[in-house]
C-alpha positions as CSV (number, residue, x, y, z in Angstrom):
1,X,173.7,115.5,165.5
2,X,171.6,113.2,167.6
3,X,170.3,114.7,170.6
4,X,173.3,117.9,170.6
5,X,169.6,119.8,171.0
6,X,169.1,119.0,174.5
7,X,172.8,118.0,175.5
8,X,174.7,121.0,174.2
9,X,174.1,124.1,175.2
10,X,171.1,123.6,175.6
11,X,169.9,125.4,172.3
12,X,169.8,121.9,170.6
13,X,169.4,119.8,171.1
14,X,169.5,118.7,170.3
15,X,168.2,120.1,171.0
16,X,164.5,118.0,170.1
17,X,164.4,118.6,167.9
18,X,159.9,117.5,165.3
19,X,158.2,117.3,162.1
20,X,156.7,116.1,163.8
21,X,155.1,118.3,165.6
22,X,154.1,116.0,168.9
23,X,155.6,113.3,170.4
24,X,152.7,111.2,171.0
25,X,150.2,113.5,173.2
26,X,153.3,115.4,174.7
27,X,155.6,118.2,174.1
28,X,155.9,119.5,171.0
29,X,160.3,119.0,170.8
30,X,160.4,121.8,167.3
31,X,158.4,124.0,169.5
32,X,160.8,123.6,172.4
33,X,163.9,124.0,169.6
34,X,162.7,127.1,168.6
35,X,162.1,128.9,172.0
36,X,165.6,127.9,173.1
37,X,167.1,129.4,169.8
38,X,166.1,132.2,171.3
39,X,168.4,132.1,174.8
40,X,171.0,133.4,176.1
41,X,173.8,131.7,175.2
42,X,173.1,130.3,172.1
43,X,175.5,130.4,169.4
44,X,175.1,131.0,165.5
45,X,175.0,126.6,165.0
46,X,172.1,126.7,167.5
47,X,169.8,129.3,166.3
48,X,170.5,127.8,162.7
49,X,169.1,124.5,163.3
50,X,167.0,123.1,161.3
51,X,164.2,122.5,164.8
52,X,162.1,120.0,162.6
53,X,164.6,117.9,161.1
54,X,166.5,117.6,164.4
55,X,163.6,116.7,166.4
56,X,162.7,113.8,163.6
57,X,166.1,112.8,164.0
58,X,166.6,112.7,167.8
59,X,163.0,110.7,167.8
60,X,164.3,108.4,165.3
61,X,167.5,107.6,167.6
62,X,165.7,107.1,170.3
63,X,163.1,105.3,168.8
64,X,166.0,102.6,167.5
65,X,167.6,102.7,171.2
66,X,164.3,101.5,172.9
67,X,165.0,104.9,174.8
68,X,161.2,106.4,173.4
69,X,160.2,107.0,177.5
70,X,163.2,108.6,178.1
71,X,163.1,110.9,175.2
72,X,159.5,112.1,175.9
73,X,160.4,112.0,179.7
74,X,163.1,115.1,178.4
75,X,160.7,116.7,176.2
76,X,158.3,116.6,179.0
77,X,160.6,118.1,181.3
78,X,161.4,121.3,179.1
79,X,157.8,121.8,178.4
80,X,156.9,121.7,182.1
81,X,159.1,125.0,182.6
82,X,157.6,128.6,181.6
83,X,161.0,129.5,180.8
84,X,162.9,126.6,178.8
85,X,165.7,128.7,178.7
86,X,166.0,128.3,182.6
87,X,165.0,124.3,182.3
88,X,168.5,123.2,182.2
89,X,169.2,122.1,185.8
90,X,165.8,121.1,186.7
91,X,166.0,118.5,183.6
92,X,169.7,117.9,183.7
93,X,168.8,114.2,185.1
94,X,166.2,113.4,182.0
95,X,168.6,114.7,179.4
96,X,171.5,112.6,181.4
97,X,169.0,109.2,181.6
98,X,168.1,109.5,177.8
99,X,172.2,110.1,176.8
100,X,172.8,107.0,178.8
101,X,170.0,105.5,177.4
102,X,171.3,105.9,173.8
103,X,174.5,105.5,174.4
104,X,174.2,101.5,175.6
């Protein structure tokens, strides 16, 4: 499920997915999970996430990918927005640069 949070959707995310509740000083990714459950848009799998359990996950993944700047860079971006359900095209090129990032 890594990172479906913030790529599909965007009622992820995979979404961040965080018990974790911070990554480092930054966004809080479960927080984040559970605003966008609540979007337009999102379907049952989406507002049935487990927010905490996916965030640990994604952070895990990235962790492993050396991708940790790129993750928080996305977290960062959502939590910048009032409205994270409106967030999707003005973070569409940290959520691409952390995919990439994972993916190599």
């Amino acid at each position: 499920m890594k990172y479906e949070w913030m790529t599909r959707g965007w009622v992820s995310v995979a979404i961040v997915v965080l018990g974790l509740s911070a990554v480092g000083c930054g966004a809080d990714c479960a927080a984040l999970c559970e605003e966008r459950k609540q979007c337009d848009g999102a379907d049952e799998e989406d507002r049935d996430a487990d927010c905490e359990k996916s965030c640990e996950e994604d952070e895990k993944h990235a962790e492993a990918a050396g991708c940790e700047s790129q993750y928080e860079e996305a977290l960062s971006c959502l939590d910048d927005h009032e409205d994270v359900c409106k967030a999707k095209d003005a973070c569409a090129s940290k959520d691409k640069a952390l995919a990439e990032c994972v993916e190599k």
